[in-house]
C-alpha positions in Angstrom: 18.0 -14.7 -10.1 19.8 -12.1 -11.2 23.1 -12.8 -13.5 24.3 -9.3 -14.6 27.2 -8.1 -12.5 28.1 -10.9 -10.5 31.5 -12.9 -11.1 32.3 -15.7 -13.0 33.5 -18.9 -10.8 35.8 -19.7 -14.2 37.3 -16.4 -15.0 36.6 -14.1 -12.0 35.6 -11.6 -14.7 32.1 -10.0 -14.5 29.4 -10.5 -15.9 27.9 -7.6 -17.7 25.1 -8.7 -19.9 22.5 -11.3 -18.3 22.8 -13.2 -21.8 26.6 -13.4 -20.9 26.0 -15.4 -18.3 24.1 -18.5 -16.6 23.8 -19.1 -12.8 23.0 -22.5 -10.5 20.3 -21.7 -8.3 21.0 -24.5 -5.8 24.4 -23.6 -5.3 24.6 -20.0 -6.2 27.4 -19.9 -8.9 28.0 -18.2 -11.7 29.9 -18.0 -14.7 30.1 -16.7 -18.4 28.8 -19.2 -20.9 31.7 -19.1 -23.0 33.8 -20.4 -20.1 31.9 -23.2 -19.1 29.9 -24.6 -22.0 28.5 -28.0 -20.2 24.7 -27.8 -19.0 25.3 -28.9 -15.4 27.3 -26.9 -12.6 30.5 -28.4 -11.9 30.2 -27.8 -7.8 26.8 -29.3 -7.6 25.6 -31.3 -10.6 22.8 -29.3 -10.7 21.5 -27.7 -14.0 22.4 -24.3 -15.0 19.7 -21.6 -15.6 20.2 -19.3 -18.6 18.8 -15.7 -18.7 15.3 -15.2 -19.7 14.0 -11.4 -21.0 10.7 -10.3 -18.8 7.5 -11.6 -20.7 5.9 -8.8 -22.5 3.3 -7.0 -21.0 0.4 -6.2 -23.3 -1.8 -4.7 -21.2 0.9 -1.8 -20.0 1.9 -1.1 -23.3 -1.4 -0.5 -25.2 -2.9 3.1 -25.6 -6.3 3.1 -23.8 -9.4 4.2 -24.6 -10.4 7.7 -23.2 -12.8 5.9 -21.3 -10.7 3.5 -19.2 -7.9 5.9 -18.5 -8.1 7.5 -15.2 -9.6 10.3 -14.5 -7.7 13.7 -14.6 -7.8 16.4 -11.7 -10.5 19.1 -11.9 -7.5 21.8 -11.1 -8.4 23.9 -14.1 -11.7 23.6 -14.3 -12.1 24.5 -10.8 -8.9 27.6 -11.5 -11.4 28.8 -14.6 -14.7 28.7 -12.2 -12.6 30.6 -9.3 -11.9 33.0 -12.1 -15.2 33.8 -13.5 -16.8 34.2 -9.8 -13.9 36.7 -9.1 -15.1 38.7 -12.6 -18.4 38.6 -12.0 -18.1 39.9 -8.2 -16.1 42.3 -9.2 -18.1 43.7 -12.4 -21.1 43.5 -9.7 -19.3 45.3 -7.0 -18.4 48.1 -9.7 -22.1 48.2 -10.7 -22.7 49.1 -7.1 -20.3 51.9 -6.4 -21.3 53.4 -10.0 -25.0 53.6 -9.2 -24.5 54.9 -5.7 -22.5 57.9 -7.2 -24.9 58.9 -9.6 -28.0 59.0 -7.3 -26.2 62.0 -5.5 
């Protein structure tokens, strides 16, 4: 549950931080923990629950090996092979045209 930017029950101020706050799941209220220090929600009885940071994620934050990282696109490689079959056609083609003029 999400405790940043609702509204304290206590204070009607809002609650900006997560850590600033503590919300009852059971009966949906919230308020800052300086206002209500006691453990248990005064509507309900139930317990308050207090923010908790996400759990690191090791496995998202580590650099990979080159061989488990996905593959890249061949765009390049495939730009560069366009290229030289373009240069070599044309080198041919000039070849031609050259030859045919001198047997005149």
């Amino acid at each position: 549950m999400q405790i940043a930017g609702n509204k304290c029950r206590i204070c009607a101020g809002k609650i900006v931080f997560g850590n600033e706050g503590k919300a009852c799941v059971h009966c949906g209220t919230f308020v800052h923990v300086t206002c209500e220090p006691r453990v248990n929600c005064a509507a309900c009885g139930e317990l308050f629950h207090n923010y908790e940071p996400p759990k690191p994620d090791h496995s998202r934050d580590t650099i990979l090996p080159r061989a488990l990282r996905p593959a890249e696109s061949g765009g390049a490689a495939i730009a560069l092979a366009t290229g030289l079959l373009f240069l070599l056609f044309a080198i041919v083609f000039s070849l031609v045209i050259f030859l045919r003029g001198n047997q005149r």
